[in-house]
C-alpha positions in Angstrom: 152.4 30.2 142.1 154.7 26.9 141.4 154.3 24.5 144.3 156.6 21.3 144.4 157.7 18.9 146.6 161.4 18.2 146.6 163.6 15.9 148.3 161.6 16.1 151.4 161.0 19.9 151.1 158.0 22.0 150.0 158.8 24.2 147.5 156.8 27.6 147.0 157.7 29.1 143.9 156.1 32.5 143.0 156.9 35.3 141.1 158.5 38.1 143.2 160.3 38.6 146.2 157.9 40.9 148.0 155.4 38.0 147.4 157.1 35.3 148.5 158.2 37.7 151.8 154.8 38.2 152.6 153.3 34.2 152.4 156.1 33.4 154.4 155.3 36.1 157.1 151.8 35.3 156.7 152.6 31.6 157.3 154.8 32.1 160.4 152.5 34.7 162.3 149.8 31.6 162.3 152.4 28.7 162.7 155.0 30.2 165.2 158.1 29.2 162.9 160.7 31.3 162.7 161.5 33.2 158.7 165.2 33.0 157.8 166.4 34.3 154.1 167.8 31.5 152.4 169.4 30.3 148.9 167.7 27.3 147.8 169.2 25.1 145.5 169.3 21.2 144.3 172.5 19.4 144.3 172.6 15.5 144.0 169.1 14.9 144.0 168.3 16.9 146.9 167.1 19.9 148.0 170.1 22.3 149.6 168.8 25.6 151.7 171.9 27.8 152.6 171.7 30.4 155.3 173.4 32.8 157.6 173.1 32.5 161.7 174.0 33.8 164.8 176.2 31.6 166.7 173.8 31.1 169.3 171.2 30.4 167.2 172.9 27.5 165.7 173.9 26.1 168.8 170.1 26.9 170.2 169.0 24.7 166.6 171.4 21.9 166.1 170.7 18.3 167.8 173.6 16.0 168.0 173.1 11.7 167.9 176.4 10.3 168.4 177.7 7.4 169.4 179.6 7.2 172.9 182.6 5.2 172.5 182.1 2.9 175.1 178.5 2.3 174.7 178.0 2.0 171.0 181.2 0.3 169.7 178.7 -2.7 168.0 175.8 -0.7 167.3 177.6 3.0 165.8 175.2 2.6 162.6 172.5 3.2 164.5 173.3 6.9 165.2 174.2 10.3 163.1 177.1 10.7 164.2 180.6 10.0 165.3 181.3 9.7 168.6 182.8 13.1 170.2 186.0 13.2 170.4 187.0 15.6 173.9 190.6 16.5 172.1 189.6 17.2 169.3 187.0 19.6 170.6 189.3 21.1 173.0 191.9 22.0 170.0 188.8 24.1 168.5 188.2 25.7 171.3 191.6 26.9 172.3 191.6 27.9 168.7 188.4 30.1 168.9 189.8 31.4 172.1 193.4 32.4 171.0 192.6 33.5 167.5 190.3 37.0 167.1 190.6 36.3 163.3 189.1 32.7 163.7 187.1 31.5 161.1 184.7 28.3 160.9 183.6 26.4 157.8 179.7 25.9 157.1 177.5 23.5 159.5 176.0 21.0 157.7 172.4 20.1 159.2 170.4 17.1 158.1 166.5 17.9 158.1 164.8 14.7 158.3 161.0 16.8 158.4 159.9 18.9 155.4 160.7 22.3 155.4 158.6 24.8 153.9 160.6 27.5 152.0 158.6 30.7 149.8 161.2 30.8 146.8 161.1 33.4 143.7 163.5 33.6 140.6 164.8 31.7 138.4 167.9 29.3 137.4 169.6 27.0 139.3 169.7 29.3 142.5 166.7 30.6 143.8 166.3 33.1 146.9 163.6 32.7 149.4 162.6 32.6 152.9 162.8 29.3 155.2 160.3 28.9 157.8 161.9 26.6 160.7 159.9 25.6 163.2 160.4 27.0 167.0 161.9 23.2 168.0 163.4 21.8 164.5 165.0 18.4 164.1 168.1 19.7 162.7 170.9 16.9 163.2 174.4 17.5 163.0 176.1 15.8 160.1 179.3 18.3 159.4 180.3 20.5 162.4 179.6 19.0 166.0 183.1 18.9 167.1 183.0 23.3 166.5 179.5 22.8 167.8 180.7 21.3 171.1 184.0 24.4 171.5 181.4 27.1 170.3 179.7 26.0 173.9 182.8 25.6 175.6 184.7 29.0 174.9 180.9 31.3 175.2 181.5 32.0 179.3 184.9 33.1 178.4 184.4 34.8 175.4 180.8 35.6 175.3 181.0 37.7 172.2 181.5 34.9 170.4 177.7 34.1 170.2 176.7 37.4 168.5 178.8 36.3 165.3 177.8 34.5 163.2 178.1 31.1 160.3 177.0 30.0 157.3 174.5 27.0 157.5 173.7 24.1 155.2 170.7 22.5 155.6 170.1 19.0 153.4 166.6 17.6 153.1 167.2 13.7 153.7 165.3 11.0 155.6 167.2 7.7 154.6 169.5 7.0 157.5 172.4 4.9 155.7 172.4 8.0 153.0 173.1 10.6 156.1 175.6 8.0 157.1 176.8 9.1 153.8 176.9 12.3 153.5 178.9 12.0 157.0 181.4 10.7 155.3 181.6 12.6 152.3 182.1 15.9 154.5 184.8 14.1 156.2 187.4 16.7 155.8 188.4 18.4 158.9 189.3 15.6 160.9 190.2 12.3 159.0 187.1 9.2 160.2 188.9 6.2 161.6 188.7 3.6 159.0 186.7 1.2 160.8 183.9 4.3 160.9 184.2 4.4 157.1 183.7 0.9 156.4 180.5 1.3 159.3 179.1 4.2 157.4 180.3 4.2 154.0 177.0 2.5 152.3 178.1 3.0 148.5 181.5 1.4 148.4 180.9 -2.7 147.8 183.7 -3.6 150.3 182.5 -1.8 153.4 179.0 -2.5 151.9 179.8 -6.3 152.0 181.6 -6.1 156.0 179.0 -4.4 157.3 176.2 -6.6 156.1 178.8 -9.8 157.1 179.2 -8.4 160.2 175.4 -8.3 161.0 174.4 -12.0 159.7 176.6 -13.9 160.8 176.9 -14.8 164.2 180.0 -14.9 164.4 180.7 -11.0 164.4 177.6 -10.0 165.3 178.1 -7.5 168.3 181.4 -9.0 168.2 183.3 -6.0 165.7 184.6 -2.7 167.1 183.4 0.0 164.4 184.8 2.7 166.0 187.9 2.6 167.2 191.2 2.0 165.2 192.7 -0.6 167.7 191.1 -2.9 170.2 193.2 -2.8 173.0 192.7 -4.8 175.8 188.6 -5.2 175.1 187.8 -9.1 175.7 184.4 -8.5 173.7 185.4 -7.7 170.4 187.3 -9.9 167.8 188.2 -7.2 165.4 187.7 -3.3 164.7 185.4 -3.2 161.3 188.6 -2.3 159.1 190.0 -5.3 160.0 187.1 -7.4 159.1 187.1 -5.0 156.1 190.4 -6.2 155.3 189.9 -10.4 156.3 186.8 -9.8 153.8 188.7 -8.5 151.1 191.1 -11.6 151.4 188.1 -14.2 151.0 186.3 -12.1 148.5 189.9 -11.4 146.2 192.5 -13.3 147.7 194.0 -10.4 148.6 194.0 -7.0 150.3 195.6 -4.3 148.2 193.9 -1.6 146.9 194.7 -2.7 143.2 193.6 -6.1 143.8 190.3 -5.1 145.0 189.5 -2.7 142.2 190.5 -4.9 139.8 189.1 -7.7 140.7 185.5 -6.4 142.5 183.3 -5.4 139.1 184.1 -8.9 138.1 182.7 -10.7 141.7 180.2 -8.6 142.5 178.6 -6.9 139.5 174.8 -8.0 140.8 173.0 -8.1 143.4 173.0 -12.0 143.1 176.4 -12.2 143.1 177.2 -10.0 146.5 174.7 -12.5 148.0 176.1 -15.6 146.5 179.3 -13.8 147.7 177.8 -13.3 151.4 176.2 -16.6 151.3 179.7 -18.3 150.8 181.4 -16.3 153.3 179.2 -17.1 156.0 179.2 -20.6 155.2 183.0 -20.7 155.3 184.0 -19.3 158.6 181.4 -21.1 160.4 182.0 -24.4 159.4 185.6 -23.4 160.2 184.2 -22.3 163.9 182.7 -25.6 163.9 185.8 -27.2 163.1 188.0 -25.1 165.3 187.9 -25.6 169.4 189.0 -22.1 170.0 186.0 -20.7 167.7 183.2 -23.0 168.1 181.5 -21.2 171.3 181.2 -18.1 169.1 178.7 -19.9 166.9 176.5 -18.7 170.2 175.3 -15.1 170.0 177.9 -12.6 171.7 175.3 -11.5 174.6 176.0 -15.7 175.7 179.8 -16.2 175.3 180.6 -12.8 177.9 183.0 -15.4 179.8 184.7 -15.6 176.3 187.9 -13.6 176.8 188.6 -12.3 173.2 191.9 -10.4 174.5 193.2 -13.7 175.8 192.7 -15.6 172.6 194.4 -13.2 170.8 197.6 -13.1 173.0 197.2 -17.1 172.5 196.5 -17.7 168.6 197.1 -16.2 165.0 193.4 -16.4 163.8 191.9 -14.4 166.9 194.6 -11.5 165.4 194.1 -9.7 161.6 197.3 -11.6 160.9 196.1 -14.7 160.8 192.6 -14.5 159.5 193.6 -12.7 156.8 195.6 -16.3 156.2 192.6 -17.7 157.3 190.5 -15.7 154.8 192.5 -16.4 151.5 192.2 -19.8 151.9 188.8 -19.3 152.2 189.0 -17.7 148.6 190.9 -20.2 146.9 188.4 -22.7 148.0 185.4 -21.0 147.9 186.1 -19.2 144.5 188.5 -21.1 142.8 187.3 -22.9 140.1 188.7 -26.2 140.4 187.0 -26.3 143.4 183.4 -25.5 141.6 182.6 -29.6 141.3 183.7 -31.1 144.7 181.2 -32.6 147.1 179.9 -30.9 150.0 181.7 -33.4 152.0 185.1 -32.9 149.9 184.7 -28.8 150.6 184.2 -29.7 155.0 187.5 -31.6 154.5 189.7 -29.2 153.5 187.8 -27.3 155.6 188.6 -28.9 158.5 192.1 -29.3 157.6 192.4 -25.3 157.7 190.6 -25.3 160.9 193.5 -28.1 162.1 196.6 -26.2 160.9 198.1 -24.6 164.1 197.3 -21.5 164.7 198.8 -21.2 168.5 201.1 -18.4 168.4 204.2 -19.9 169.9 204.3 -23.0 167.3 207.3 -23.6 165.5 205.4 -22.9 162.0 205.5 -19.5 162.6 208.5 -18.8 164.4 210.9 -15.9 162.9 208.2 -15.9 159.7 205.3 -14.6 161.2 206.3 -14.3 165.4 209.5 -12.7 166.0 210.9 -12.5 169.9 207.0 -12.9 170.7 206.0 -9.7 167.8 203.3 -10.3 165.3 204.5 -9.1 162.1 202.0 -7.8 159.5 203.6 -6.9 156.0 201.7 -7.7 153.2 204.6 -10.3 152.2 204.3 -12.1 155.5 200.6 -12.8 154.7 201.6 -14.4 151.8 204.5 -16.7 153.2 202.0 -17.3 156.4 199.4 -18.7 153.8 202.0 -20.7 152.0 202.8 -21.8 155.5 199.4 -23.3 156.2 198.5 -24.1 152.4 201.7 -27.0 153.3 199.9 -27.8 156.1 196.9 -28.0 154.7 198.4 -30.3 151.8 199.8 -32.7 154.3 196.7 -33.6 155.2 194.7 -33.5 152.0 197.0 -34.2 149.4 195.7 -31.0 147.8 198.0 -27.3 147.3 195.1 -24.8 147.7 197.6 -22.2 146.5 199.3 -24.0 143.3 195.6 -25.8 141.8 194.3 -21.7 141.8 197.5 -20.6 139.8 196.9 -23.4 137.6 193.4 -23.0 137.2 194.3 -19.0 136.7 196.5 -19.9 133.5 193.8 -21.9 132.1 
């Protein structure tokens, strides 16, 4: 008998089926958990049991944590999973309900307790038995919207709970990595991106917003990461994509996708340099809040400024929108990480500082009138960024005697 511990779960190897049968019996008759047949098998590291159930078995089994989104629009990496989406659960449904031929993909479960599984043969796929305990902590990471109509359409179609599904369960404990593997089984219905960037823990740009967004006090309870718009919401300056997209701007000095693969191995190879990188970010756009009337009170923690109407500000100014702190943002980068910039003074950096933070960001200024505002309409092309940081970069200049914009190029052809 081969015992091992894998990825969480406890691995009985032994040498035929009809042994392996009868210790997992054996086991279950004194521990009360239930025997199911199962295909065990590692895949990235981990240890994957696959298995057939009755529909009302899985539904009896699966435990959902997700996010609500009204409640947990700040905090959404604290749970499994996304938050439910009603449509989306009622188009499965009506699905299940219309269709006799339906058919459902595999559940993926998370088991975040060690299963104990009696496995025989050999190769890369063994057989076995599972023993799961009578009340398992089985969390839903691929399925709960099919879940959620499986309980819907049983009073009408009660037959529906004697078929059955294939199950995956994945032995993992580490939160951010079931975050993960959220997102990787991402396929039926696309994530917002703001719930990538929240979840996505491998990729260095949502890496590198969701850790900005949590030390600086500035966006702390302050970013949306669910939805894909704000709305009307007074409490939150931007959804996490847009932050996403602001940090790309300081961190690359720009936002496209080419940019940002191009450019990212060279700024944040280590770990000292995506803290270096964090370090300067935070320092930039709070001494630009402490520059700036409209952002100073948000250098208080969000549970202080309530009476702070978000909404309003960004009906009244550029930089409360993604328009203008991506402007904001690239300025930031030409300063922060342009190297003729690497020598001046602490006091040199807080003036050109503070000459961003003076540049007019009100949205009905003539600066940005039929450039950036047309007949009261935010624009947002790509090439609008760049004439809106041009735009400010003059301002900026008038009062410095520096081009933010031109000194990088030079320094770029160096």
């Amino acid at each position: 008998m081969e015992k091992s511990v894998q990825s969480g779960a406890e691995i009985v190897v032994l040498q035929t089926e009809s042994e392996a049968q009868q210790q997992a019996f054996a086991d279950a008759a004194t521990s009360g958990a239930r025997v199911h047949l199962t295909h065990v098998y590692e895949q990235g590291r981990r240890t994957h049991l696959t298995m057939s159930m009755p529909n009302k078995l899985i539904i009896e089994m699966a435990k959902l944590n997700s996010a609500d989104k009204k409640d947990n629009r700040a905090d959404v990496d604290e749970f499994v999973n996304r938050p439910i989406d009603s449509r989306h659960v009622d188009e499965i449904a009506r699905y299940l309900l219309e269709r006799d031929n339906y058919i459902l993909p595999a559940f993926t479960f998370n088991s975040r307790s060690p299963l104990r599984v009696y496995a025989y043969g050999k190769g890369a796929v063994k057989f076995g038995y599972a023993l799961l305990p009578t009340d398992p902590e089985l969390y839903v990471t691929d399925g709960q919207h099919r879940i959620k109509a499986l309980e819907k359409v049983r009073s009408e179609k009660p037959d529906i709970m004697n078929d059955g599904a294939t199950v995956v369960i994945v032995q993992e404990e580490d939160l951010s990595q079931i975050h993960q593997d959220f997102v990787d089984c991402a396929r039926s219905k696309p994530i917002s991106p703001s719930m990538l960037t929240a979840f996505d823990a491998q990729s260095l740009l949502p890496n590198f917003t969701r850790i900005l967004s949590k030390e600086s006090v500035l966006f702390q309870g302050r970013i949306d990461m669910i939805s894909r718009t704000l709305g009307k919401s007074p409490y939150f300056l931007f959804t996490m994509n847009q932050l996403r997209i602001c940090a790309a701007e300081f961190l690359f000095g720009s936002s496209a996708k080419r940019d940002i693969e191009s450019r990212s191995p060279r700024l944040l190879q280590s770990s000292e340099d995506r803290q270096e990188a964090l370090d300067k970010a935070i320092s930039f756009y709070h001494r630009y809040a402490e520059f700036s009337g409209a952002w100073s009170p948000l250098l208080e923690p969000a549970e202080k400024t309530k009476r702070v109407d978000l909404y309003e500000l960004r009906q009244e100014r550029l930089d409360f929108n993604v328009t203008g702190f991506q402007v904001v943002s690239r300025l930031g980068h030409f300063l922060m990480f342009g190297e003729a910039f690497i020598n001046l003074t602490e006091e040199e950096q807080e003036d050109i500082i503070q000459a961003i933070a003076d540049v007019n960001f009100e949205r009905n200024a003539d600066l940005w009138k039929d450039k950036v505002v047309m007949n009261g309409r935010l624009l947002t092309q790509r090439a609008v960024i760049d004439d809106a940081t041009k735009l400010a970069a003059d301002e900026v200049m008038k009062q410095t005697g520096i081009n933010l914009i031109e000194r990088n190029k030079l320094e770029a052809l160096v």
